[in-house]
C-alpha positions as CSV (number, residue, x, y, z in Angstrom):
1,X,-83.5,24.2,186.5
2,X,-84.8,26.6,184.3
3,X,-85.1,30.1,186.0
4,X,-85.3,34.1,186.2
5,X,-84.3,35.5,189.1
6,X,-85.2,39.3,190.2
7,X,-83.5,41.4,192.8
8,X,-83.1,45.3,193.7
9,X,-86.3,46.3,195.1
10,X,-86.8,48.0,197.9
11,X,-88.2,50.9,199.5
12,X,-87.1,54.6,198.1
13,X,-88.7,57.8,198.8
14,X,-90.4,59.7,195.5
15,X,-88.0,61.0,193.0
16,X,-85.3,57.7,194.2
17,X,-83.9,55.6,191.7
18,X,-83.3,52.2,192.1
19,X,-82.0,49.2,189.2
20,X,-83.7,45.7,189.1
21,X,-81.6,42.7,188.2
22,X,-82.8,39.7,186.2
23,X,-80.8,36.9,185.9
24,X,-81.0,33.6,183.7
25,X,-80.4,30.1,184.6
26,X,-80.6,27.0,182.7
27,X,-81.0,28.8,179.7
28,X,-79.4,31.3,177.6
29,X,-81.0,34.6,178.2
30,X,-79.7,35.9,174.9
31,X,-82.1,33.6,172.4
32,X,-84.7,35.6,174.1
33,X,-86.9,39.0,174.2
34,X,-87.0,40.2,177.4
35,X,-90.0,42.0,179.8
36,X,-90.1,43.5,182.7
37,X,-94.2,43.9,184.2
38,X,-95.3,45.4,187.3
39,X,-98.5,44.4,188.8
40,X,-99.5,46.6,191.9
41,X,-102.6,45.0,194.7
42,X,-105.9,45.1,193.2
43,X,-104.6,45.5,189.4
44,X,-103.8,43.6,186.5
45,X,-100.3,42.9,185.7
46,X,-99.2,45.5,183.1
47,X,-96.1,45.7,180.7
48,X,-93.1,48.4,181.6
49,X,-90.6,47.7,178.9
50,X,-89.2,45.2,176.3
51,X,-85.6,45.0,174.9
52,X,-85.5,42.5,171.8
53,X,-83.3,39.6,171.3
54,X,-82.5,40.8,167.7
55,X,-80.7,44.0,168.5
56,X,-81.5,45.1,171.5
57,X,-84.4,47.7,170.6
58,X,-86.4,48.8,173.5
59,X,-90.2,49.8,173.8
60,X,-91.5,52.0,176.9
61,X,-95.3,51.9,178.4
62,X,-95.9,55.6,178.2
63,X,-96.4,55.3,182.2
64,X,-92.4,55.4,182.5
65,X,-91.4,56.7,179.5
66,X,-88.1,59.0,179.6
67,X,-87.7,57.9,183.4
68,X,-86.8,53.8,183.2
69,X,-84.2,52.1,180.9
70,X,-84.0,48.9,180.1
71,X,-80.8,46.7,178.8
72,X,-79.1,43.7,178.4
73,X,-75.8,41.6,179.2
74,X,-76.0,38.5,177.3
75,X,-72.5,37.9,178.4
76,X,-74.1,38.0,181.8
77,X,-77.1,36.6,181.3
78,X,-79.0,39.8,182.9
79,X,-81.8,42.0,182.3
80,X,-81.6,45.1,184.0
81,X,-84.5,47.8,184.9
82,X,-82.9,51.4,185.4
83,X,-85.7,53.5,187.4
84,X,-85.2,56.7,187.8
85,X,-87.5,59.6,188.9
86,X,-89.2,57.0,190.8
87,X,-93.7,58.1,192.0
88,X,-95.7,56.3,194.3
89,X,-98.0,55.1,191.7
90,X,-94.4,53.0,190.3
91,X,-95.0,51.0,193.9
92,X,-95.5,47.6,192.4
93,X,-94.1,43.6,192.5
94,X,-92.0,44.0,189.4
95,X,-91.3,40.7,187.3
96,X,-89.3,39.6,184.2
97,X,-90.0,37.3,181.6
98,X,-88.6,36.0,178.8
99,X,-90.2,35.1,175.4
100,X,-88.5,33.2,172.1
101,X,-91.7,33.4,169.9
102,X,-90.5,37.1,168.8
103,X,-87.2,38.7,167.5
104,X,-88.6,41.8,168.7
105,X,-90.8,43.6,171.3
106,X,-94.7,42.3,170.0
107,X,-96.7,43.3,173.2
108,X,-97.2,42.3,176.4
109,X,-99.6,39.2,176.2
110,X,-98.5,37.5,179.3
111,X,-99.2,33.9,177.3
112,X,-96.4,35.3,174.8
113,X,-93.5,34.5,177.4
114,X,-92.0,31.2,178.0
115,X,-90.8,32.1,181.5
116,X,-91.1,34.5,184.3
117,X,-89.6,35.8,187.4
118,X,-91.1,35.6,191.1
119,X,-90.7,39.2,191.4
120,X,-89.3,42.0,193.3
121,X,-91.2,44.4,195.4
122,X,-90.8,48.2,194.8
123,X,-92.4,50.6,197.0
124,X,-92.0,54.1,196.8
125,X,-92.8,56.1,199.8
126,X,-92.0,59.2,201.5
């Protein structure tokens, strides 16, 4: 079965950190740009960050720039989501996906990705 898998979320108070897991099965996560999304009640699912399947580069929504980091372990066949400096307004069902039809991050069209997570939820409270 062909499958991404999320975990880490949880609750953390505002200025918390907290690192989402996603890990492949069935496939080999490595032939693949990765994305995590966020999509919080009452709004659209929005893009966080990308890492490319050609070397790795990254691209930030300005939203978490300089606070998240995202990586890879092909050998694992992870994606991770470092948040640091978490806000309430980060409180969200977080999700990653994985896309072949790019070498490197091209957007966050959800159509672009060949598979997807069923998310995590991070809430970030006080």
């Amino acid at each position: 079965q062909l499958q991404l898998v999320e975990s880490g979320g949880g609750l953390v108070q505002p200025g918390g950190s907290l690192r989402l897991s996603c890990v492949a099965s069935g496939f080999t996560l490595g032939y693949y740009s990765i994305a995590w999304f966020r999509q919080a009640p009452g709004k659209e699912r929005e893009g966080v960050s990308c890492v490319s399947r050609a070397d790795a580069s990254t691209h930030y929504a300005d939203s978490v720039k300089g606070r998240f980091a995202i990586s890879r372990d092909n050998a694992k066949n992870t994606a991770y989501l470092q948040m640091t400096s978490l806000k309430p307004e980060d409180t969200a069902v977080y999700y990653c996906a994985a896309t072949a039809a790019s070498d490197y991050c091209s957007g966050y069209g959800v159509h672009q990705y060949d598979y997807w997570g069923q998310g995590t939820q991070v809430t970030v409270s006080s």
